[in-house]
Wavefront OBJ file of the C-alpha trace (Angstrom):
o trace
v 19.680 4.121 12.524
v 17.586 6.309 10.248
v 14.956 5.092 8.223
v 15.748 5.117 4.385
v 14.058 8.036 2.438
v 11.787 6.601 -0.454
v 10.743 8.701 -3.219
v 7.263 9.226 -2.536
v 8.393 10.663 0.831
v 10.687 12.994 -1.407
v 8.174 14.283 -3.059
v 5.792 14.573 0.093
v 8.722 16.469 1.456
v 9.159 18.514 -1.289
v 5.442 19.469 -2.118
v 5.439 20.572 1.469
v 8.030 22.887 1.278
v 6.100 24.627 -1.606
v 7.655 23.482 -4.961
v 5.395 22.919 -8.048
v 4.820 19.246 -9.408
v 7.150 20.301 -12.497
v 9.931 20.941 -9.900
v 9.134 17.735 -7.733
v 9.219 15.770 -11.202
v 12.632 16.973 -11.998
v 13.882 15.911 -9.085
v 11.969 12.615 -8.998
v 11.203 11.755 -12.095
v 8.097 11.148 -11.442
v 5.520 11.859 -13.937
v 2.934 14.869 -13.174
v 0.199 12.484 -13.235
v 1.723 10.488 -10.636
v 2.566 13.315 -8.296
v -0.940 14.783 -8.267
v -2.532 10.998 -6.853
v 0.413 11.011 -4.483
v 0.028 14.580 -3.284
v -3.781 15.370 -3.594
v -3.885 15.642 0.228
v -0.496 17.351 0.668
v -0.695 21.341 2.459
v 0.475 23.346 -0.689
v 1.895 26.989 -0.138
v 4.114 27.858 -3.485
v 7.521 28.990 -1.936
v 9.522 32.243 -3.100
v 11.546 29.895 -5.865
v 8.109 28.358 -7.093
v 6.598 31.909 -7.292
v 9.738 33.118 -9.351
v 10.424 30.276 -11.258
v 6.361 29.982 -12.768
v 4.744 33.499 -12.058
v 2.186 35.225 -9.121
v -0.583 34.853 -11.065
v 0.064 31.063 -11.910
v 1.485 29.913 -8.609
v -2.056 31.501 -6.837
v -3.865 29.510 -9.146
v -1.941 26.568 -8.358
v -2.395 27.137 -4.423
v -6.137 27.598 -4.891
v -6.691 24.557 -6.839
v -4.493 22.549 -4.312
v -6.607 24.120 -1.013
v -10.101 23.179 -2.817
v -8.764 19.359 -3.780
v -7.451 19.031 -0.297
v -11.180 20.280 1.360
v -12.628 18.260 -0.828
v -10.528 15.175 0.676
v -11.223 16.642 3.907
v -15.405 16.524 3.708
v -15.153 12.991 2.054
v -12.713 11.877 5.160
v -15.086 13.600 7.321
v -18.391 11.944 6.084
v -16.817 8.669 5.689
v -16.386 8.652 10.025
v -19.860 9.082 10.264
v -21.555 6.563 7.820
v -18.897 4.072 8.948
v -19.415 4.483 12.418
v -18.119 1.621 14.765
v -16.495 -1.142 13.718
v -17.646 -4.854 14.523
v -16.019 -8.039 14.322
v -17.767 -8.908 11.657
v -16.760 -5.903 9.520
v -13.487 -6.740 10.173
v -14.309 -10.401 8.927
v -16.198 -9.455 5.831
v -13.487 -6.362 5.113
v -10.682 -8.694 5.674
v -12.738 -11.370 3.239
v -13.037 -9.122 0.149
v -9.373 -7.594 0.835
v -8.452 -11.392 0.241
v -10.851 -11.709 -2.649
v -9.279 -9.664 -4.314
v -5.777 -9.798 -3.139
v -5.040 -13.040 -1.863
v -3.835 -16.115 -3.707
v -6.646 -18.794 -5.218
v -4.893 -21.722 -5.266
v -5.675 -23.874 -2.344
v -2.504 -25.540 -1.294
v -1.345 -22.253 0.001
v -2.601 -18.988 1.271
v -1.167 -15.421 0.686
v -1.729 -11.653 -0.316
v 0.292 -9.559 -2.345
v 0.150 -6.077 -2.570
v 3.184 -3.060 -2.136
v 0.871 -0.939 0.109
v 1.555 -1.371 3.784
v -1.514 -0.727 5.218
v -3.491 -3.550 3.443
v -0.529 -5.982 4.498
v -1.008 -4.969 7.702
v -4.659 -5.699 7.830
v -4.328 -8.963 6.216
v -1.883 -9.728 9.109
v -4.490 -8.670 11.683
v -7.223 -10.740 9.871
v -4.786 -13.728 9.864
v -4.317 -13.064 13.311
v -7.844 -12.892 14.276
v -8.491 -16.636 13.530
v -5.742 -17.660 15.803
v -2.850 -16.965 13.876
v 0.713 -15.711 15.480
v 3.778 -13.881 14.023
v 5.468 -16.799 13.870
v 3.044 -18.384 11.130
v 3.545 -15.594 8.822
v 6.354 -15.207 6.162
v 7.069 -12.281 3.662
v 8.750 -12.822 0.392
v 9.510 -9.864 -1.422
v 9.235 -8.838 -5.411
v 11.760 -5.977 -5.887
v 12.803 -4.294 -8.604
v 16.481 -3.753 -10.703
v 16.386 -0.339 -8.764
v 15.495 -1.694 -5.472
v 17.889 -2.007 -2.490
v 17.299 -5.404 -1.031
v 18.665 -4.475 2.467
v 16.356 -1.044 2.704
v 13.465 -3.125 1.378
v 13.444 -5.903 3.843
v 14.638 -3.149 6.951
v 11.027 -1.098 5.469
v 8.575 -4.536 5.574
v 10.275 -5.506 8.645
v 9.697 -2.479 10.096
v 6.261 -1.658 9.090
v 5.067 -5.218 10.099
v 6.324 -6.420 12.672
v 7.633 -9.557 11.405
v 11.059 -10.482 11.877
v 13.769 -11.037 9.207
v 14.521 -14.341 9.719
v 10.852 -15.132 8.650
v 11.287 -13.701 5.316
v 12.006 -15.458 2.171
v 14.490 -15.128 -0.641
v 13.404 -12.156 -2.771
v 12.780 -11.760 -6.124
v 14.200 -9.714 -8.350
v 12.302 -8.724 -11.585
v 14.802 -8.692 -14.462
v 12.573 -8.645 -17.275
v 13.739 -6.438 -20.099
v 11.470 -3.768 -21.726
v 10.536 -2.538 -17.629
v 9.342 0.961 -18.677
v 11.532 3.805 -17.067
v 8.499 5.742 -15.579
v 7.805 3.116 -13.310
v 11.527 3.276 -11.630
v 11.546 4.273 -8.268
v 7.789 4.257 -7.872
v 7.629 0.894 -5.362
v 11.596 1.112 -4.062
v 10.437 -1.136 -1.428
v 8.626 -3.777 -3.706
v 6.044 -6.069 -3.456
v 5.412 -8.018 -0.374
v 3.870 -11.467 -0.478
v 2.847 -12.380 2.890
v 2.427 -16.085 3.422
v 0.984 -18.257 5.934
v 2.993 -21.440 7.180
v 0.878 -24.132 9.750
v 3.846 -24.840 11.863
v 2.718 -27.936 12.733
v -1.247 -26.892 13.089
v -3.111 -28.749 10.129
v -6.121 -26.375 10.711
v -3.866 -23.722 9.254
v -2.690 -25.360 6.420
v -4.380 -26.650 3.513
v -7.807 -26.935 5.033
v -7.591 -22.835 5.815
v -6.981 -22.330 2.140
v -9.667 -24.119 1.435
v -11.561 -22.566 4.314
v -10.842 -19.180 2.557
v -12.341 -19.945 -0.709
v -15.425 -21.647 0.473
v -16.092 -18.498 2.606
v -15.481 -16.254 -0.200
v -17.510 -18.942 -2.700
v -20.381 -18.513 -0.182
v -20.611 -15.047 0.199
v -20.912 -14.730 -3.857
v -23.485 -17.167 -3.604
v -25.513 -15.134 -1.482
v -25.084 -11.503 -3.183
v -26.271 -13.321 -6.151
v -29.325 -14.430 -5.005
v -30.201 -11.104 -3.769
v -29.991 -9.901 -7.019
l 1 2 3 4 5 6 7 8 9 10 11 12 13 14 15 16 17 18 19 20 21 22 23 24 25 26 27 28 29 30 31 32 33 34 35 36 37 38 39 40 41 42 43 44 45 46 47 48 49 50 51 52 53 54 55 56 57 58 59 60 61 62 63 64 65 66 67 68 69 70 71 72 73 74 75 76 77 78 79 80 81 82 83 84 85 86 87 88 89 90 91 92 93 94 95 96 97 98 99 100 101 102 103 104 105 106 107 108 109 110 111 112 113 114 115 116 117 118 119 120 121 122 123 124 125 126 127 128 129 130 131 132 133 134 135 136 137 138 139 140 141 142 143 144 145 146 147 148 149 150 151 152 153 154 155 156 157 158 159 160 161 162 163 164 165 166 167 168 169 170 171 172 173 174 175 176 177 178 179 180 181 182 183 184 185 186 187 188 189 190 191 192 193 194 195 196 197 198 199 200 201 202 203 204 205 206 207 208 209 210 211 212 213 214 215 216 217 218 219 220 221 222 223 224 225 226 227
């Protein structure tokens, strides 16, 4: 079955093909602004339409401003491999710590992480994992939009986690009036709040909360000293 087609990956497709960011927002309706943090890093060749539709002399200016941005990208990308070199368990820990600090629920009679970009729910499931953790602790309730399509949404987080439907929750759908209209379309997959359950395991419920926050409380202890 093929995969639903969000609107970032419109645009991606677009912007590939060689259309300006004023065509891509027309078709979107995305806002410039938007499309230029989406598609900083996407190849940019202006097509025959682009070159007719805004001028030679503005689509080569485009094209060379869009080729120095994305070597730009490509020296930071490239630097980055070197000072962060190999990975230990601990990074993972103390990565996986302030990902949670800063995404991850406070309360301590549950734990979870919210955020609507796959790769740090991913992590978070591989840090969660990493303490002993297995697929079948791990639940995913999802905040969706009026615009969202609850069946694409769920088939998307299902997909790009791993984690089974049957493990996630009732979603939520945000009805509140005065939602602006440039922000439709911009997560069509949500929000996902991934949860851990103990199953049964009292080391994974309340006191692994709790574990949480004393690890994080701990670690601010000890950057403030340094200071």
């Amino acid at each position: 079955m093929a995969h639903p087609v969000s609107v970032k990956e419109k645009a991606r497709s677009l912007r590939l093909a060689g259309y300006s960011y004023s065509y891509i927002a027309s078709q979107t309706g995305l806002s410039k602004g938007t499309l230029s943090d989406w598609l900083a890093r996407v190849p940019y060749t202006p097509n025959s339409e682009t070159v007719q539709a805004i001028g030679r002399a503005r689509a080569a200016s485009g094209e060379t401003i869009a080729k120095k941005r994305l070597e730009t990208f490509t020296i930071a990308q490239q630097e980055a491999a070197e000072e962060i070199g190999a990975v230990s368990r601990r990074d993972l820990f103390m990565f996986g710590l302030g990902i949670y600090l800063g995404e991850g629920g406070k309360a301590q009679e549950q734990i979870r992480l919210v955020n609507s970009d796959p790769r740090v729910i991913r992590f978070a499931i591989a840090w969660f994992k990493s303490f002993g953790l297995g697929t079948r602790n791990l639940v995913i309730k999802l905040h969706l939009y009026p615009d969202s399509d609850i069946g694409k949404s769920i088939e998307y987080w299902e997909r790009v986690t791993g984690i089974p439907r049957q493990q996630f929750l009732k979603a939520q759908i945000d009805w509140r009036k005065g939602k602006k209209a440039y922000k439709l379309g911009k997560l069509p997959y949500g929000t996902a709040h991934l949860g851990v359950r103990c199953l049964g395991d009292k080391k994974f419920g309340v006191f692994f909360s709790r574990k949480i926050l004393a690890w994080i409380e701990e670690m601010t202890k000890r950057v403030e000293m340094r200071d």
